[in-house]
N, C-alpha and C positions, 0 to 999 in steps of 0.2 A: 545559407540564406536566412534571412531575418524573417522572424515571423508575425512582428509590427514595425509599422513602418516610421512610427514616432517614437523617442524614446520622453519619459514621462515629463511634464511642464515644469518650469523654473523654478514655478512655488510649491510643486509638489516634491522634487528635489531638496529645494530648500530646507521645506516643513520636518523633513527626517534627515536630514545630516547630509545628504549626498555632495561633492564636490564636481563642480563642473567637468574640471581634468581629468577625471577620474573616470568617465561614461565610458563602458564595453558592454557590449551584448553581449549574453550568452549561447552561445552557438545549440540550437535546435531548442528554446524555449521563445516563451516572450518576456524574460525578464534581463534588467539591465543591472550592470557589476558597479557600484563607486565603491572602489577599495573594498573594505570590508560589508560594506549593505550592500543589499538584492533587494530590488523594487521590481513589483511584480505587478501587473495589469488584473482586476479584481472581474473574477466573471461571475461569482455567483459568491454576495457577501454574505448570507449565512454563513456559510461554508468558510471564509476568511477566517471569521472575526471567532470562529469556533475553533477551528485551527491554530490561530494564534493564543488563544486562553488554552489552548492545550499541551502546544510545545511550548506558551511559557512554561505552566505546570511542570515538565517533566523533569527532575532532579536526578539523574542517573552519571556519575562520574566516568562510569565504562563506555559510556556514548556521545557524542559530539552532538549536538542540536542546534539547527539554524534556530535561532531565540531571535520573536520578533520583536519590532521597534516601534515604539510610537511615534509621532509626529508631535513638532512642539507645542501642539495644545492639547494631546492628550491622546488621540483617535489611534486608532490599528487600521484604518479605509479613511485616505483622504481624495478627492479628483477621482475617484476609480482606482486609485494604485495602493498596493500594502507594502512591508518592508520586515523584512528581515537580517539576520547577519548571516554572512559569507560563509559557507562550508566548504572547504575544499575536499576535492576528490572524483574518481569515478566508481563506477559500478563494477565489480572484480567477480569471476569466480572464486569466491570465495566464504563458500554454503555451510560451512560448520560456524562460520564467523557469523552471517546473516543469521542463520535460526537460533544462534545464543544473544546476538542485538536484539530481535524479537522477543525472544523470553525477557532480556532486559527491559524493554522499552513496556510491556504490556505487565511487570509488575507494578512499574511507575505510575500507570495508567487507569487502574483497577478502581480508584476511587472518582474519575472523573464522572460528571453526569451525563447520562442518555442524550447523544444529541438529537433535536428534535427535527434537523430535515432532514435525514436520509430516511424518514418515515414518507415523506414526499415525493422521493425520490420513483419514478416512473422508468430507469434505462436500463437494459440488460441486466449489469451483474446484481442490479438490487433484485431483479425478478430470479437470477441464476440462484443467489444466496436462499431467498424461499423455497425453492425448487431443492436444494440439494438439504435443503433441515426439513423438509416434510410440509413445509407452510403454505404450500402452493403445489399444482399440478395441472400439468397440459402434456401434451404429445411433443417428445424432440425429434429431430428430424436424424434416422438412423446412422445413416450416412456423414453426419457431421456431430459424432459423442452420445446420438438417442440409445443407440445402443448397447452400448460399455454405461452407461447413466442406470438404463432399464435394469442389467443384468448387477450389477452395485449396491442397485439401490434398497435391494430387499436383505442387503446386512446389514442395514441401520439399525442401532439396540440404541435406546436413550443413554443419553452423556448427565453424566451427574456432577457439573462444574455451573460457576455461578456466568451468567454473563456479564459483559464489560466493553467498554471500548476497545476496539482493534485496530488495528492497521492490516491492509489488506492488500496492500501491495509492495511487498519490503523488499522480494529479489533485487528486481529493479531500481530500488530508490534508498536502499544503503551506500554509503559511496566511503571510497576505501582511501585513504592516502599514505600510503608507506606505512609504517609501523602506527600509523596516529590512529585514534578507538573511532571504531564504524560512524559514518554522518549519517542525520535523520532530515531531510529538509522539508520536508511534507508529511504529510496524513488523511490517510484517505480511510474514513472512519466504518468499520460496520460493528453490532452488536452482539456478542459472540463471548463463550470461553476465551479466552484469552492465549491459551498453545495451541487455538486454533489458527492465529495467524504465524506462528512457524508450523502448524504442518500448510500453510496454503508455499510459505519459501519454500520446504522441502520437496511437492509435487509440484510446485513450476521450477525447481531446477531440475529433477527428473525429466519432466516434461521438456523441457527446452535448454537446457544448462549441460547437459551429458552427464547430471549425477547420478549415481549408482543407487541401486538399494541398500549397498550399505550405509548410505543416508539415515534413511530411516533409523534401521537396527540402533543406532549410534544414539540417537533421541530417544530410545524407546522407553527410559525411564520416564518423560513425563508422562501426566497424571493422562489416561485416555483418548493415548495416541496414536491407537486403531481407529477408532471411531473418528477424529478429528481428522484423520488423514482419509480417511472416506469421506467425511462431509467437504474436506478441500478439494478433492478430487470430483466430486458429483458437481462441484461449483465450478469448477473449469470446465467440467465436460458438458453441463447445460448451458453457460456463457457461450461455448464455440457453437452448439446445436443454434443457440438462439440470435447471434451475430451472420446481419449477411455480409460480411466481410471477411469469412473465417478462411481459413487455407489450408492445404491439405497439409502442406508439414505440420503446422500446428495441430491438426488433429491425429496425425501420426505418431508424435512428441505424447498428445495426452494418452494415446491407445497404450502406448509404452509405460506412462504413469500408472495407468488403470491398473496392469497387470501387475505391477510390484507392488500395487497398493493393495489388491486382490492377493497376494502372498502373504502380507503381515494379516489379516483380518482371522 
């Protein structure tokens, strides 16, 4: 099922290269395929146009990156819609790959600047991420991570790594195609260490992927990867306390994380 019911106007096709022949949706998003470009409906243009000056930015040979597209007079947001190019692939079990694209993708990233809205940002995981580095505090609800949160929470030792841009949700949004180097097609930004966003891969494949704790053990040379894999894990487990839409497998999935993550620390 489609999840707009237009695909984008004549002149905004136009404006970025797209060919008429060429229109497919993409099945469970709302963006639309011409051949090699992805035009994508704009729901919140900071976040765009910040996105897009960041996957240009990223230089990394070992990784595949939707690089976005201007429009011919210059814009990254024209009519509401952005553009990118085409990544092929899906999303694989394939968790030693994800957590070394992550180390990839977040060395590239290191010098990019602070971006300024997810300071703005008011929804869950931005309140889970305070929650789980010490920057906030309220009561989670036991029953749904308050409790594996509470009992975690009091291993936190300060992390002695600089922050940076991250990406913060990469299990999901690596996409694999045959032998070709991991796709990046988004970014979804928080401010963090940087091997902070593979230990968040590493406890959401735990969590939800069936990976083992020899997960971990296998990463454990980077720099502070006890501590980072508690703080990824304290961020899952206050996002599901704080989400009324959570479910019990998923908090089952984390209770399991908890405890391998509770075994490295």
């Amino acid at each position: 099922m489609r999840a707009t019911l237009e695909s984008p106007p004549a002149h905004v096709r136009a404006a970025f290269g797209g060919r008429t022949g060429d229109a497919e949706p993409l099945p469970g998003t709302t963006a639309w395929r011409y051949g090699d470009l992805v035009l994508k409906p704009v729901v919140d243009k900071s976040r765009t146009l910040w996105t897009a000056r960041a996957l240009e930015a990223v230089d990394e040979p070992g990784l595949r990156v939707a690089k976005p597209v201007r429009s011919s007079d210059g814009r990254w947001v024209l009519g509401g819609w952005s553009a990118n190019r085409f990544v092929s692939g899906t999303a694989e079990h394939r968790y030693d790959e994800v957590v070394h694209a992550a180390v990839k993708l977040h060395r590239t990233t290191a010098g990019l600047p602070r971006p300024d809205f997810p300071g703005r940002r008011t929804d869950i995981e931005t309140l889970a991420d305070k929650l789980a580095w010490g920057e906030a505090d309220m009561s989670l609800d036991e029953n749904k991570g308050g409790r594996w949160f509470e009992v975690l929470a009091g291993s936190r030792r300060p992390v002695n790594l600089p922050d940076q841009v991250v990406h913060g949700e990469l299990l999901a949004g690596v996409l694999f195609d045959g032998d070709a180097a991991p796709g990046i097609v988004d970014f979804v930004p928080y401010y963090r260490p940087g091997e902070w966003g593979a230990a968040i891969v590493a406890v959401d494949a735990l969590a939800w992927g069936g990976a083992t704790i020899d997960l971990l053990e296998r990463w454990a040379h980077l720099p502070e990867w006890p501590q980072l894999l508690l703080r990824a894990v304290l961020f899952r487990l206050a996002a599901n306390a704080l989400d009324p839409r959570s479910t019990r497998a998923a908090h089952d999935g984390l209770r399991a994380a908890a405890r391998d993550v509770s075994a490295v620390l």
